[in-house]
C-alpha positions in Angstrom: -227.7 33.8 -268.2 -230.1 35.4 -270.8 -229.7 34.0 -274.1 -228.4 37.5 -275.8 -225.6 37.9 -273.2 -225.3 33.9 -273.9 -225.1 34.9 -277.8 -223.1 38.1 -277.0 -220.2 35.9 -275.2 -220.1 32.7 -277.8 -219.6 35.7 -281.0 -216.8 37.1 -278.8 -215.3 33.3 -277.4 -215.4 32.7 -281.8 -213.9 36.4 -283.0 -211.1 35.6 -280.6 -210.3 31.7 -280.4 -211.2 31.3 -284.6 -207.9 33.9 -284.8 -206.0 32.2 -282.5 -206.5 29.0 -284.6 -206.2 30.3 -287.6 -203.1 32.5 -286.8 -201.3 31.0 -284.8 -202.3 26.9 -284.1 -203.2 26.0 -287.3 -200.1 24.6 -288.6 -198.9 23.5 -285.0 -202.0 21.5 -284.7 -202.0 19.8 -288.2 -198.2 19.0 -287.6 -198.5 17.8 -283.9 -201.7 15.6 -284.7 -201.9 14.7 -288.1 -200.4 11.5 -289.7 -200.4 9.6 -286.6 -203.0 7.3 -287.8 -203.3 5.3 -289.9 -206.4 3.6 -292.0 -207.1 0.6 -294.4 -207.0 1.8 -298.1 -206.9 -1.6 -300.1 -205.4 -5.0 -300.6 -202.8 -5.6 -303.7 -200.9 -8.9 -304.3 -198.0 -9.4 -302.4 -194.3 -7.9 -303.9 -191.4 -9.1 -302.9 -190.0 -7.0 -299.5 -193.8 -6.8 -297.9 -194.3 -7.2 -294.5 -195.6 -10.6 -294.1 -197.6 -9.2 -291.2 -199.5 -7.4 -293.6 -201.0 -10.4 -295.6 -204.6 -10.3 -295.8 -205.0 -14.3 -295.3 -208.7 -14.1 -296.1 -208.2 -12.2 -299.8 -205.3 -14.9 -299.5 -207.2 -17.9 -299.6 -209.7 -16.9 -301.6 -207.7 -15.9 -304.5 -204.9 -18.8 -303.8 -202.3 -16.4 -304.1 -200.5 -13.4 -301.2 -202.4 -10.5 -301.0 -201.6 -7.9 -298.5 -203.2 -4.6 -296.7 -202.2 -1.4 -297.6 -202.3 1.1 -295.4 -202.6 4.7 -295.2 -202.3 8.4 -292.9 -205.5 9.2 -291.8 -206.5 12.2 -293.6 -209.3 13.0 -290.6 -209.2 12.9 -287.2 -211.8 12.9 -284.2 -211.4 15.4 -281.7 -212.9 14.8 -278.3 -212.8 17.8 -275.8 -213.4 16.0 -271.9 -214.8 19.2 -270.0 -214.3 19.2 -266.0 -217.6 21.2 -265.1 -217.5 20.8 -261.2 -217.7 23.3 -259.1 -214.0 23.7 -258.6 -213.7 25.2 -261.8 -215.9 28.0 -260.7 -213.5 30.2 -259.1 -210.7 32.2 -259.9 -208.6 35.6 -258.0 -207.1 36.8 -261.2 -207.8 37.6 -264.5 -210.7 34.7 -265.0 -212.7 32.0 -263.5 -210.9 28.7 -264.5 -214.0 27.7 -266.0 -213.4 30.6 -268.7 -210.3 30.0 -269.6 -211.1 26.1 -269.9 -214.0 27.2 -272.0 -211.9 29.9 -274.4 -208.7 26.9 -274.9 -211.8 24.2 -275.6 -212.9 26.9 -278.1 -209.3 27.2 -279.7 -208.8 23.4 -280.2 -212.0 23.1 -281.8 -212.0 25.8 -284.1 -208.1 24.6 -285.1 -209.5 21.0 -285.4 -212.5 22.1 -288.0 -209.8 24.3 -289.9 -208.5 20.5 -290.5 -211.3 18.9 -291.4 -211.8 17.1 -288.1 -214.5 16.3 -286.5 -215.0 17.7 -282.8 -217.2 16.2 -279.7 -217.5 17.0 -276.4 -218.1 15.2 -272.8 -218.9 17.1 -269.8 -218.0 15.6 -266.7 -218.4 16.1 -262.9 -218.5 12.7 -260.7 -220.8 11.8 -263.5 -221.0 12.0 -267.4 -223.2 15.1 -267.3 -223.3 15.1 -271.3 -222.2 14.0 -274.3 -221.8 15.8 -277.8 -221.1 13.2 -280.3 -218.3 14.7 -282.6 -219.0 16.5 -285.9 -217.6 19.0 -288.2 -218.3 22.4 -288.6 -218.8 26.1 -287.5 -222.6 25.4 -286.3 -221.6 22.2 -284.3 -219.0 24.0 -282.2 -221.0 27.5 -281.6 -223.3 24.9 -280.3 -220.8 23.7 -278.5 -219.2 27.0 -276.9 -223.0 27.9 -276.3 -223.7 24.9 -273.9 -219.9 25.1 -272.4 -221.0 29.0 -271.5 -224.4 28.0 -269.8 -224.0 24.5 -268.5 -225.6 24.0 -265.1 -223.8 19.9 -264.0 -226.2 17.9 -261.7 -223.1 17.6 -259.2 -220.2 19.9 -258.2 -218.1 16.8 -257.3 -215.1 15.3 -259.6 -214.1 12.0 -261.1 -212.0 12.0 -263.9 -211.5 8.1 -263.9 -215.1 7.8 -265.0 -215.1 10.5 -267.6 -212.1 8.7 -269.3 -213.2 5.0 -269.1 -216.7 6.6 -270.6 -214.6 8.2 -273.8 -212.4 4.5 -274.3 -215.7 2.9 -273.8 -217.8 5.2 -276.4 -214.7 5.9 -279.2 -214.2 2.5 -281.3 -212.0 4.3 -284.0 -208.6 5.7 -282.3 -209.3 9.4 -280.9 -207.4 12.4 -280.0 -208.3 13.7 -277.2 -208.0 16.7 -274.0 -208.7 16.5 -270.7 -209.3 20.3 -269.1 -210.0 20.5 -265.8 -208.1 21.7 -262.3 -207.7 17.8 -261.5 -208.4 18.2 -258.2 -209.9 15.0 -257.9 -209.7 12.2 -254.8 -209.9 9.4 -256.6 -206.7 7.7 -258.7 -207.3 8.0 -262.4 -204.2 6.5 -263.3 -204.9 2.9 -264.7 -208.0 4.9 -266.9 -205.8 7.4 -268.2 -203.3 4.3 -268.9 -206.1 2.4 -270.8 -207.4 5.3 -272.6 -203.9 6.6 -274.0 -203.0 3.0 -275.4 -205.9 3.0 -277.0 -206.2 6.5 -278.3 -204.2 9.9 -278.0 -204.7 11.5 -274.8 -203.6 14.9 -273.7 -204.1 17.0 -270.4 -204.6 20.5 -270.0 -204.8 21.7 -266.4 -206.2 25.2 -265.3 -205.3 26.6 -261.8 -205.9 30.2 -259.6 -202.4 31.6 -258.2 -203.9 30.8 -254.9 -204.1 27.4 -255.1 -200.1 27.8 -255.5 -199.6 30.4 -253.0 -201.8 31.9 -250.8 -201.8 35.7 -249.8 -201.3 37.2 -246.6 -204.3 39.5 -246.1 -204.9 38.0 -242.7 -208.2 36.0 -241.8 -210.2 34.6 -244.2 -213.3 32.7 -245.0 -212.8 29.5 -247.7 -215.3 27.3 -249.0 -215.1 24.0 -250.9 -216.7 24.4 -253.8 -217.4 20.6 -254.2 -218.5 19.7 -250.8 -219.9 23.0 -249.6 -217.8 22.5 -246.1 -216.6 26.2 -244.9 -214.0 27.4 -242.7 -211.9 30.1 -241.7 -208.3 30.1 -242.2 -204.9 32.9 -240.7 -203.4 33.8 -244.1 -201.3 35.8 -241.8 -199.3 32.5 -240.5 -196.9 31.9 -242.0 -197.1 28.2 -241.2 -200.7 28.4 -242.4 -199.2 29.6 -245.9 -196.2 27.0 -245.8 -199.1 24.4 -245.5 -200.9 25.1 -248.1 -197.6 25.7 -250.4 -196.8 22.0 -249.8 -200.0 20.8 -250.1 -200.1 21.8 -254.1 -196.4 20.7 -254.1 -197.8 17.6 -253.2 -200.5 17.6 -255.3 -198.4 18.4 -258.4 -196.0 15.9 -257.9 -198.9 13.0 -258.0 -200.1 14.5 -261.0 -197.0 14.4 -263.1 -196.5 11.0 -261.9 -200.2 9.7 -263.0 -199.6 11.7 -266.4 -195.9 9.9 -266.6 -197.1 6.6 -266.3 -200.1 6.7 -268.5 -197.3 8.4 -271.3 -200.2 11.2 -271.6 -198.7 14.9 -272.6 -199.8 17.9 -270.0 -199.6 21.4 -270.1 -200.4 23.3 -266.8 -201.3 27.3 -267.3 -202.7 29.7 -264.4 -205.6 32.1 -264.9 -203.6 34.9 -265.0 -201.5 33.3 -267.5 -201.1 33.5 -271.5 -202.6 30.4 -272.6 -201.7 30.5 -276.0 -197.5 29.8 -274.7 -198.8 26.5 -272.7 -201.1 25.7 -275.7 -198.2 25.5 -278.3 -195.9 24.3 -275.7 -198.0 21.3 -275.6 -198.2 21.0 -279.6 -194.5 22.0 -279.8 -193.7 18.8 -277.7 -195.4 15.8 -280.0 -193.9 17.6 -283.5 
């Protein structure tokens, strides 16, 4: 892509997502997200009614008398934005490629997060941690950010989400909130990461999907590839077995995915490309208020 159209498609990605943040997320996000942490401020002696679990004992012995930690919200938070760049998310029959529509809610999170101070990193992933923007604050950081979303070429088109998450638990020491976009078509379990990562941090999914992955059409034959693999075949959209196949085949699929999300506690929101992502979006905030 040449770097005008690149510079054309991040002002329009930030005239459009900046509203929708500022409009309409703003104080969803700050109520959904904010206050769950919190920090060290200072010690004071101990007062009768403390929390004895909140005794510093090394202020303790050092003075000879009961001091205790006093905590309080976290007035920042990190934001960390896990990106599915494989080349599933390159396709779409409707209104978008799944990859824009991962790329215009990524925008919207992180332009609601900097309207709260937050700081806001990214991790691309495939089958491999294809890159990592440590997080920062402000408008610069995330045009760079929508800019390298827009023209990012990933070393693999294959998928493993377990790996991207153990890398975020494994890089974030301070507690994190976090989204996962991606299609989660993925044939390895990411359960027990997910699991690890949300007790440690707050993890939330956001899944993108094409109508045809849900249903397919009948316009007779037609030619499919895997985007991931390559492998190509032709299939009888005409059959109505055919169809009834591939209807219970994301049935399937959906029902492992709300059980991985269920027993890693992580919040989803699913929205298709033809879809108004803003509803799922604030669906998702609406649910941890």
């Amino acid at each position: 892509m040449e770097t005008s159209e690149i510079l054309k498609k991040v002002r329009k990605i930030e005239i459009k997502t900046r509203g929708l943040s500022q409009n309409i997320f703003a104080g969803q996000y700050h109520s959904a997200f904010k206050g769950r942490g919190m920090a060290f401020a200072e010690v004071r002696e101990y007062q009768f009614g403390d929390d004895v679990r909140d005794i510093d004992w090394n202020v303790t012995a050092r003075f000879r008398k009961p001091y205790v930690k006093v905590f309080e919200e976290e007035r920042e938070l990190t934001v960390m934005l896990l990106i599915d760049v494989s080349g599933s998310l390159d396709f779409g029959t409707r209104k978008c490629m799944k990859s824009d529509m991962a790329v215009e809610m990524a925008a919207t999170i992180a332009f609601s997060a900097i309207q709260n101070n937050d700081k806001i990193g990214v991790i691309f992933f495939s089958d491999r941690i294809e890159k990592y923007i440590p997080p920062k604050k402000g408008r610069r950081h995330i045009l760079y950010i929508i800019r390298e979303m827009l023209d990012f070429h990933p070393v693999s088109h294959n998928t493993d989400i377990g790996e991207a998450v153990a890398f975020f638990t494994r890089m974030m020491k301070r507690r994190t909130t976090a989204f996962v976009l991606s299609d989660f078509y993925d044939r390895h379990d990411f359960t027990r990461q997910m699991q690890i990562a949300n007790n440690k941090h707050d993890v939330m999914a956001i899944q993108v999907y094409d109508r045809w992955a849900k249903q397919l059409p009948d316009v007779g034959l037609m030619k499919i590839a895997d985007a991931e693999t390559g492998h190509e075949m032709y299939i009888d959209t005409s059959s109505k077995r055919v169809r009834q196949a591939h209807a219970r085949h994301w049935i399937e699929h959906e029902s492992m995915l709300r059980d991985t999300f269920s027993r890693s506690k992580v919040d989803w929101v699913s929205v298709a490309t033809d879809e108004d992502y803003v509803k799922a979006m604030m669906m998702l905030f609406a649910s941890r208020g």
